[in-house]
C-alpha positions in Angstrom: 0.0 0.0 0.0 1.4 3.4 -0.9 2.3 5.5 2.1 1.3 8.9 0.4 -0.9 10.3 2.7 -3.4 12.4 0.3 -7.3 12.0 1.8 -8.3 14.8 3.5 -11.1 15.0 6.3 -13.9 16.4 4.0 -13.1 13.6 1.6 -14.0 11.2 4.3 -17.1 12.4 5.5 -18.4 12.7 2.1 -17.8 9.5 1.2 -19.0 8.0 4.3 -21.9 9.5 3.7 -22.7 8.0 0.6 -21.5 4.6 1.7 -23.8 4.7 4.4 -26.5 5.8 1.9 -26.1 3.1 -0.6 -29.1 0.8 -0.4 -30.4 1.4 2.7 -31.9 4.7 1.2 -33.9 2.4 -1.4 -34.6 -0.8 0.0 -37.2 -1.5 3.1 -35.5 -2.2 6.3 -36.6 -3.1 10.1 -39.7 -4.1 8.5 -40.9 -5.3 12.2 -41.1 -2.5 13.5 -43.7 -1.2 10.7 -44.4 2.5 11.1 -41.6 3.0 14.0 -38.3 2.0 11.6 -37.4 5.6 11.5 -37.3 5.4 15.4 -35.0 2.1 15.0 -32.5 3.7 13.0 -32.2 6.3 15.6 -32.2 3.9 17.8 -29.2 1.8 16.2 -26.8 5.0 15.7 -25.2 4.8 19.1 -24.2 1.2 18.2 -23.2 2.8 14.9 -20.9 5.7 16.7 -19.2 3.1 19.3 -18.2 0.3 16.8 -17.1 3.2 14.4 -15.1 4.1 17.7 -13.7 0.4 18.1 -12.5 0.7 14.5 -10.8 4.3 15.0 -9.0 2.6 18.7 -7.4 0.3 16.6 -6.2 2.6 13.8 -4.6 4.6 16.6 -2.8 1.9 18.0 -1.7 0.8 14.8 -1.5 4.2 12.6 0.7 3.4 9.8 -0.9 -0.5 9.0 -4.4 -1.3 7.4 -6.9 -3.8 9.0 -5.2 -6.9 7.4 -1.6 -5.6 8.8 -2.9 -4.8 13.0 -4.8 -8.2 12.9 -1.3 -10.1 12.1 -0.1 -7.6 14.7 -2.5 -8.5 17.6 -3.2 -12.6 16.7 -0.4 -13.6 15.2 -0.1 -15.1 11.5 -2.0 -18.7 12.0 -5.1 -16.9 13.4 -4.7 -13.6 11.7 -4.5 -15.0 8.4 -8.2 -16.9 8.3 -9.6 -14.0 9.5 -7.8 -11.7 6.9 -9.3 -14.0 4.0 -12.6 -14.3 5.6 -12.4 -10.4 5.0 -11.5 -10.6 1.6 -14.5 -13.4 1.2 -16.9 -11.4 2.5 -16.1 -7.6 1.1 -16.0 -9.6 -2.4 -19.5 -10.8 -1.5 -20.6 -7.7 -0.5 -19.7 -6.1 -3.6 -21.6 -8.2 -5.6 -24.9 -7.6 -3.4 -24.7 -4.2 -4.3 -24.2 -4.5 -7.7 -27.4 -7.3 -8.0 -29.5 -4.9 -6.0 -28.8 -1.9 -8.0 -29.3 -3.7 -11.1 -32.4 -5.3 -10.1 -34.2 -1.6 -9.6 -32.9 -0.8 -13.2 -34.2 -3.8 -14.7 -37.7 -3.2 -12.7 -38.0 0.7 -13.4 -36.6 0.8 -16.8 -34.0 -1.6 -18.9 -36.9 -4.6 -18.9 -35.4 -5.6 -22.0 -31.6 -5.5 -21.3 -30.1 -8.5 -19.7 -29.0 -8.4 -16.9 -25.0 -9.6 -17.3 -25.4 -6.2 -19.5 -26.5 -3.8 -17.1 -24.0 -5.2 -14.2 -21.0 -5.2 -16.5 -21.2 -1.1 -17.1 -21.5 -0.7 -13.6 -18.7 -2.5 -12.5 -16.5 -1.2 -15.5 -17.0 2.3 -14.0 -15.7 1.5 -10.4 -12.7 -1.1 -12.1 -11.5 2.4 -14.3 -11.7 4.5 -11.5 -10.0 2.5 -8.6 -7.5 1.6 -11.3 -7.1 5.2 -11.2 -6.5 5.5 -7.4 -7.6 6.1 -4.3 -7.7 9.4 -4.4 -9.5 10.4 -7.2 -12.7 8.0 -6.1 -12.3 9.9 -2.8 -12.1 13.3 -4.7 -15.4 12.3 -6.8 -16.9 11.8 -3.4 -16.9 15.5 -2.2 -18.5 16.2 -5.6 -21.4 13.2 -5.5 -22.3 14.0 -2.1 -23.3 17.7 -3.2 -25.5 16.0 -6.6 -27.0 13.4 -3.8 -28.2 16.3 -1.3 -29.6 18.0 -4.2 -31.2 15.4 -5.6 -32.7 14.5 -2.3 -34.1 18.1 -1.7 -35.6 18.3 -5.1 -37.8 14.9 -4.1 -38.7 16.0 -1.2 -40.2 18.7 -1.8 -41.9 17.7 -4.4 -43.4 15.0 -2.7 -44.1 17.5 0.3 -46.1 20.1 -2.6 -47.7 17.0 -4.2 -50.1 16.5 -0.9 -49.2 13.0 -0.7 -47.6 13.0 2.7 -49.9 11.7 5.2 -48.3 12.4 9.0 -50.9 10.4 10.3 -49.6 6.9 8.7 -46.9 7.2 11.3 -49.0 6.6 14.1 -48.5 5.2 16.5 -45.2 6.4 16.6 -44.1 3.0 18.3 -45.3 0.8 15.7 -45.5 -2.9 17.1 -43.6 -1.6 20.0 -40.8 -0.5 21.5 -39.3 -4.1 21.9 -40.1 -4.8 18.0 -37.8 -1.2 17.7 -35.2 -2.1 19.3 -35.0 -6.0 18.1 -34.9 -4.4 14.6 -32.2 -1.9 15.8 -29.8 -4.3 16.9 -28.7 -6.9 15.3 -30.6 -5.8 11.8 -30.1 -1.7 11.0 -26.8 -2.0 13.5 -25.5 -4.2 11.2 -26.8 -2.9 8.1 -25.6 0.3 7.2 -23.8 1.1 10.5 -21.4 -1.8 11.1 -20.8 -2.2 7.7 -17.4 0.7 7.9 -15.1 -2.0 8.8 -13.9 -1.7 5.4 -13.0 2.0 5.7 -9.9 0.4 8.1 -7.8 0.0 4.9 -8.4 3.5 4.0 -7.7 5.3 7.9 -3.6 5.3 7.2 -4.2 7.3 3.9 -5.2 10.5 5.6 -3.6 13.2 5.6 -5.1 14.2 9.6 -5.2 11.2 12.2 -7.8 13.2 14.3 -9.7 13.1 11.0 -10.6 9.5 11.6 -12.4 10.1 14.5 -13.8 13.6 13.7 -15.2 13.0 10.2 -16.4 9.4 11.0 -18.5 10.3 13.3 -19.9 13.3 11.5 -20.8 10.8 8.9 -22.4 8.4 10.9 -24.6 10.7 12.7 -26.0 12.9 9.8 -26.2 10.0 7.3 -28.6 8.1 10.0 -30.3 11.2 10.5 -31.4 11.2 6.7 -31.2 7.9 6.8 -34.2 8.0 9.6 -36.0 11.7 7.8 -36.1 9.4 4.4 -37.9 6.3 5.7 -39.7 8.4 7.7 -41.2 9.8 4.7 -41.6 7.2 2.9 -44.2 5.7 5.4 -45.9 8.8 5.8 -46.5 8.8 2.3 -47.3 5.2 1.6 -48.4 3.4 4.7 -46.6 0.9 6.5 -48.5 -2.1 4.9 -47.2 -0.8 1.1 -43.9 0.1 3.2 -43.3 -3.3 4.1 -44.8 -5.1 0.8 -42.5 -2.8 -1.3 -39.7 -4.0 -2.8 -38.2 -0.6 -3.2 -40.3 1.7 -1.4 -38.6 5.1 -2.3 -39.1 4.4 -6.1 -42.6 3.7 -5.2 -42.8 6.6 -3.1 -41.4 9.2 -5.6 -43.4 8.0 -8.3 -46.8 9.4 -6.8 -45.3 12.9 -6.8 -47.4 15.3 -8.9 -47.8 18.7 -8.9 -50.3 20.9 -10.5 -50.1 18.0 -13.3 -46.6 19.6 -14.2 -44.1 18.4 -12.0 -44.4 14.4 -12.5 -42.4 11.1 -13.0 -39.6 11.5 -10.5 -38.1 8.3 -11.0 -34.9 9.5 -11.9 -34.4 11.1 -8.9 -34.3 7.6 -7.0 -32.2 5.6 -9.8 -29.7 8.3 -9.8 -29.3 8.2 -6.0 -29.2 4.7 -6.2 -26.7 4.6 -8.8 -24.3 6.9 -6.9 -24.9 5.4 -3.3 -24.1 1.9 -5.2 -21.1 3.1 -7.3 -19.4 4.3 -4.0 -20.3 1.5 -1.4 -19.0 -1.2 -4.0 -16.0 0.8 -4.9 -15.3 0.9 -0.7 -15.6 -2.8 -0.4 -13.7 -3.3 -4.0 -10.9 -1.1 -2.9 -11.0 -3.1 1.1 -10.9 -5.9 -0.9 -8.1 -5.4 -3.3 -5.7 -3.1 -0.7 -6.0 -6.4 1.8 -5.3 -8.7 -0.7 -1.8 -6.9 -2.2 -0.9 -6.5 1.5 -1.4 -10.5 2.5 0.6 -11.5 -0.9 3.3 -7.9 -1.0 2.1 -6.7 -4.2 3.5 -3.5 -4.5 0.4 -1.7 -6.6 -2.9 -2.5 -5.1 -4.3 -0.9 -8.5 -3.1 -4.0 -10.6 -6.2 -6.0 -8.7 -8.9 -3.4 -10.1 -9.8 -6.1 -12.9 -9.7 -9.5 -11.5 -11.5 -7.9 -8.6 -14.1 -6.6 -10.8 -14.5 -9.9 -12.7 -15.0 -12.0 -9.4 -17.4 -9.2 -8.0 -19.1 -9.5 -11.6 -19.4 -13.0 -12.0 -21.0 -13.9 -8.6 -23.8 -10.8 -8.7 -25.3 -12.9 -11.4 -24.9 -16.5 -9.8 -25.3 -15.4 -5.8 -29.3 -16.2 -6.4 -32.1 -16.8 -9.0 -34.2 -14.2 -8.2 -34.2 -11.2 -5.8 -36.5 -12.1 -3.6 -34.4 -15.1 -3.1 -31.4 -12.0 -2.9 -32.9 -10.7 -0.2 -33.7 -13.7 1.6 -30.4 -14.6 1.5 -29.1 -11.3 3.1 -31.6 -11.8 6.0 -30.3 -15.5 6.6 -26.5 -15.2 5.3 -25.0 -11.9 4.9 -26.4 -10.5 8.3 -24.7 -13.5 10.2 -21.8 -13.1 8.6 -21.7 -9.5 8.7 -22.1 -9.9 12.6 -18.5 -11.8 12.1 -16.3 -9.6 10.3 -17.9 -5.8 11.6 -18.2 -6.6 15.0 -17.1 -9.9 16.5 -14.0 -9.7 15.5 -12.9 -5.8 15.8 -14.0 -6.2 19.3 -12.4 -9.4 20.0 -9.3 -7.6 18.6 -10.0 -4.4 20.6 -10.3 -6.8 23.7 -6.5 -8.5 23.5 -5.3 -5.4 22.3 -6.4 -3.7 26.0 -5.0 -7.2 27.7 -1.5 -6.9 25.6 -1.3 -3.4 26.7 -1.8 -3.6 30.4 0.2 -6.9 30.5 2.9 -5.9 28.1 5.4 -3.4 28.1 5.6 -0.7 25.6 8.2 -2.7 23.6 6.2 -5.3 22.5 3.3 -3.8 21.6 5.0 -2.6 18.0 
């Protein structure tokens, strides 16, 4: 990994943001809850803030290495390296969920007709050129995207909010099924899914040009992208009903498209298949990138860049076999991914926060490098 350290804080937090916007913007979640999954995302940031502060512990203990070089570090190599490639597995895997997801909405709203292979290969050819380009110019294109994304948001919003479609009263009760049925949603499910999912920003934390920016930016990110994270789906009930809510596959697309006003302003869809476009491009570049970084440091390749296509093939190849059909993609991610997820975001950073404290109160200074 190159020791040029060029990201600056603003970078950071942009692209957090967008990471953490991805699909969870688009795609139902803590559909238990019903009405009150705006309350379990709120609910689920704190977990959000102190795994991201687990994460940002580590990086300062180990400030010059990526996730793959601290775990060596703290296990040793015989258990640090099946955790490494589990990693590497799993951000692979990852990658390829976004891609079938975001390709499954532009199949549904408006390339019927196009195969799929199609539609996934130009996606995945625009994050292979630009991570073959660097680091830094994906983080660069972040600060701009995040900008397009907020505008883009604003502009449905208030359209929706001028069309007289919002209903305030479909989010009562404000509870939903509960406050136990919030918070079982909250933790493991939203926790997990967008929060925990910034282990992979670990192999970016030694490129920055601030260390304090880790901390600092990260948790800016975190907090205001659950905020519009919670404001979104929030809305999106108010304006469809938790019953359509729950039944809809992707409940903002179905949300935007009943905006109309004065007959004029109409047929929003493009709002949501940009934003989903961009949230995707970035969230699979991140676990591309984790995945490629990780991998040249295991085997000392000298230019992580050189994996950009062989990454993108594997990432390519197993969006279109990981399932038949997305409902059986998304029943998979409820049964798989989110177990797996558990493993590699929070088990194991905290397991490795854990014998980090031990080594340091049992250790001397010495040996902890």
């Amino acid at each position: 990994m190159s020791d040029v350290k060029n990201i600056s804080s603003n970078q950071l937090f942009a692209v957090i943001v967008l990471f953490e916007f991805g699909t969870a913007l688009v795609v139902p979640i803590g559909l238990k809850a019903e009405q009150g999954v705006w309350l379990s995302i709120l609910a689920a940031l704190p977990g959000g803030i102190a795994i991201y502060l687990v994460y940002d512990y580590l990086f300062r203990q180990y400030p010059n290495v990526i996730l793959s070089g601290y775990i060596r570090k703290i296990v040793g190599p015989y258990i640090g390296f099946p955790m490494i490639f589990l990693y590497i597995a799993y951000f692979l895997y990852n990658a390829s969920r976004n891609l079938r997801e975001a390709g499954d909405l532009l199949i549904t709203v408006a390339y019927d007709q196009t195969p799929m292979l199609v539609i996934h290969a130009v996606m995945i050819i625009a994050v292979v050129y630009v991570l073959n380009k660097g680091i830094e110019v994906f983080f660069r294109l972040g600060e701009i995207y995040l900008i397009i994304t907020v505008c883009l948001g604003l502009i449905g919003g208030c359209t929706l909010l001028l069309s007289g479609v919002v209903e305030p009263r479909n989010l009562l009760p404000i509870y939903g099924a509960g406050w136990k049925s919030i918070l079982q949603m909250a933790y493991p499910n939203i926790f997990l899914f967008p929060f925990a999912e910034l282990v992979c920003f670990t192999t970016v934390f030694p490129r920055l040009n601030r260390t304090k920016a880790v901390r600092i930016s990260g948790l800016a990110g975190i907090i205001i992208s659950g905020l519009i994270l919670s404001m979104t789906h929030a809305l999106e009930i108010a304006t469809l009903g938790s019953n359509i809510y729950g039944r809809s596959i992707f409940p903002l697309f179905t949300t935007i498209s009943l905006a109309n006003v004065a007959d004029f302003l109409q047929r929003m869809d493009a709002i949501v298949v940009l934003t989903l476009i961009i949230g995707v491009f970035f969230k699979m570049s991140m676990y591309c990138y984790a995945a490629m970084v990780i991998t040249a440091d295991v085997f000392q390749i000298k230019e992580e860049r050189k994996l950009a296509y062989p990454v993108g093939a594997v990432v390519l190849l197993v969006s279109i076999l990981s399932a038949w059909s997305f409902p059986e993609h998304l029943q998979e991610g409820v049964e798989s991914s989110m177990f797996f997820l558990g493993i590699v975001s929070f088990c194991i950073p905290v397991l490795l926060f854990l014998v980090q404290l031990i080594r340091r109160r049992l250790s001397p200074p010495s040996l902890l490098k």
